[in-house]
Residue frames relative to the residue before (quaternion, step in Angstrom):
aa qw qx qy qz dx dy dz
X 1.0000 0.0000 0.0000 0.0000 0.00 0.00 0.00
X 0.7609 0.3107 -0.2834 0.4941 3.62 0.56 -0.84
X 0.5042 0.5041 -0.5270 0.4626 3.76 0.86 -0.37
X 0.6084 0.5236 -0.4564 0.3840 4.14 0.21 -1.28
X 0.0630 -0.9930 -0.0776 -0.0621 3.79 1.23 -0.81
X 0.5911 0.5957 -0.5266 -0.1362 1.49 -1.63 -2.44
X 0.4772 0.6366 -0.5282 0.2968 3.78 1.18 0.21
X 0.1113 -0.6244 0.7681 -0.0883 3.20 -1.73 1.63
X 0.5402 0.5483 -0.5914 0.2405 3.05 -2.01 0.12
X 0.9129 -0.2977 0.2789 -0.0152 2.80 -2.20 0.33
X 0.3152 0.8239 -0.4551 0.1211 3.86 0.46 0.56
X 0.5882 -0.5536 0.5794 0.1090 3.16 -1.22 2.30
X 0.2184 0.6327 -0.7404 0.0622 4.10 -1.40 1.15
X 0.0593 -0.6259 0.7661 0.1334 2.82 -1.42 0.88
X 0.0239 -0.7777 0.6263 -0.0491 3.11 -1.83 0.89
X 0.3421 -0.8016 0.4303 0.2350 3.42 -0.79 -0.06
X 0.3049 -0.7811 0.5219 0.1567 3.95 -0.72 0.39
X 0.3503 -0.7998 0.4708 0.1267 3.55 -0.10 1.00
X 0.7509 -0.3626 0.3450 0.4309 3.90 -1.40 0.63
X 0.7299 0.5269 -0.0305 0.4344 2.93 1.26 -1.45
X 0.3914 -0.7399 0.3643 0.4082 3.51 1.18 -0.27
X 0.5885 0.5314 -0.4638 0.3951 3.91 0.97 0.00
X 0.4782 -0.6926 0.4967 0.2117 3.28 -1.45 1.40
X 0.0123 -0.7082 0.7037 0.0563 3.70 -1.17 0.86
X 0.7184 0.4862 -0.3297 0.3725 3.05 -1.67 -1.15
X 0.3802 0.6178 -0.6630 0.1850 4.46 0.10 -0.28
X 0.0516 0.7105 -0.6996 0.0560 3.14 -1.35 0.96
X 0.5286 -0.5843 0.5200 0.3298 3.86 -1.15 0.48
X 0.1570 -0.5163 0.8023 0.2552 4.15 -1.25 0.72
X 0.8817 0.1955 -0.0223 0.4289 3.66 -0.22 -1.77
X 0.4769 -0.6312 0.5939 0.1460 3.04 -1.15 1.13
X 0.0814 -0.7754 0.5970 0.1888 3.45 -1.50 0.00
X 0.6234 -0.0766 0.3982 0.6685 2.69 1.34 -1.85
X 0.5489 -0.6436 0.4590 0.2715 3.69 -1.12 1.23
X 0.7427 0.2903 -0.2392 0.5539 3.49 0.74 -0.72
X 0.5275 0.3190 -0.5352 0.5776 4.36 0.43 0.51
X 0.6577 0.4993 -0.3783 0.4183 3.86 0.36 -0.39
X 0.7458 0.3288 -0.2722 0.5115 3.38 0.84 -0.05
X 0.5260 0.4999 -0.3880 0.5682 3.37 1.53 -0.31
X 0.7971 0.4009 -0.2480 0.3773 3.59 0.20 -0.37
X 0.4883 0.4924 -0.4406 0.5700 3.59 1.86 0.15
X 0.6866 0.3685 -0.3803 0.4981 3.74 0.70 -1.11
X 0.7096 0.4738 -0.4086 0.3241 3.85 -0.14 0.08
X 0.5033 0.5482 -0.3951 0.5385 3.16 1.53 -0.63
X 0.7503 0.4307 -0.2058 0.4573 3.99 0.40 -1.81
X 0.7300 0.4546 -0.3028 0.4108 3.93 1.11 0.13
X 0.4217 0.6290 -0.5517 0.3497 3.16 1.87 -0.03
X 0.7519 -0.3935 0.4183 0.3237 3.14 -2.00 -0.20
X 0.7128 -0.4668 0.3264 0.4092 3.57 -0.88 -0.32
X 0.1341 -0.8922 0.3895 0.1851 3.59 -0.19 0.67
X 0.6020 -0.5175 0.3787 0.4758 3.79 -1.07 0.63
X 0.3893 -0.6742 0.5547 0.2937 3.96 -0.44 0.97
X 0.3456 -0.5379 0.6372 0.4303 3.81 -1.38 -0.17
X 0.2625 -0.6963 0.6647 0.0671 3.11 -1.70 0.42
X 0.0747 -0.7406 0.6676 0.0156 3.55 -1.14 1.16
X 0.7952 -0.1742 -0.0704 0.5765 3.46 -0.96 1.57
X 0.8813 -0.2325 0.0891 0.4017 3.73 0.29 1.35
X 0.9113 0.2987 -0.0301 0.2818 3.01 1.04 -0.86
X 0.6864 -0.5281 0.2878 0.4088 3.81 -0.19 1.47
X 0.4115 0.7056 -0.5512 0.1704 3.62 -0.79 1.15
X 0.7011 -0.5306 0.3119 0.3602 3.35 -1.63 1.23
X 0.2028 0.6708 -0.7106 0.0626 3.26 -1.45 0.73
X 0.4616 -0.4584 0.6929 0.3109 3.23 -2.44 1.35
X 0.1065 -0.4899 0.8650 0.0201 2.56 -2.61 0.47
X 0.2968 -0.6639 0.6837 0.0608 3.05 -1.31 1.07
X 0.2705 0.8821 -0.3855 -0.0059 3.72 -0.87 0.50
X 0.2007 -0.8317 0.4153 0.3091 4.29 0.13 0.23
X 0.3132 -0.6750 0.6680 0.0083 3.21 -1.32 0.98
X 0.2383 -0.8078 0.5282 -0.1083 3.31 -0.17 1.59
X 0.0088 0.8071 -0.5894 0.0328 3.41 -0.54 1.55
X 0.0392 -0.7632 0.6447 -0.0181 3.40 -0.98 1.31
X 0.3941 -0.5803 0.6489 0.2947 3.58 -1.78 0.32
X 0.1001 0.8262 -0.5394 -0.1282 3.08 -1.45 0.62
């Protein structure tokens, strides 16, 4: 829908990475478009498991902030 368009740009996720390494919590900062905003939550919440951070050894929740950059080619 947004490619037919011609919408592009830039969409702000924040999300989080569990003890466990699975991403939750994704939420839009920057908007682009209703449909790249939802494309860019479900890709974020379908990635694989990520390497948790760790404070003094030990597995713990942390945000990430990050942009997902939609282009036409």
């Amino acid at each position: 829908q947004a490619s037919e368009a011609g919408i592009t740009g830039k969409v702000i996720i924040q999300f989080s990475v569990g003890r466990d390494g699975k991403v939750m919590n994704a939420k839009v900062m920057r908007s682009v478009h209703p449909s790249l905003d939802n494309e860019a939550i479900r890709v974020i919440l379908s990635s694989p498991k990520w390497q948790p951070a760790k404070q003094s050894g030990n597995p713990v929740k942390q945000n990430y902030v990050i942009p997902i950059m939609f282009t036409l080619q």
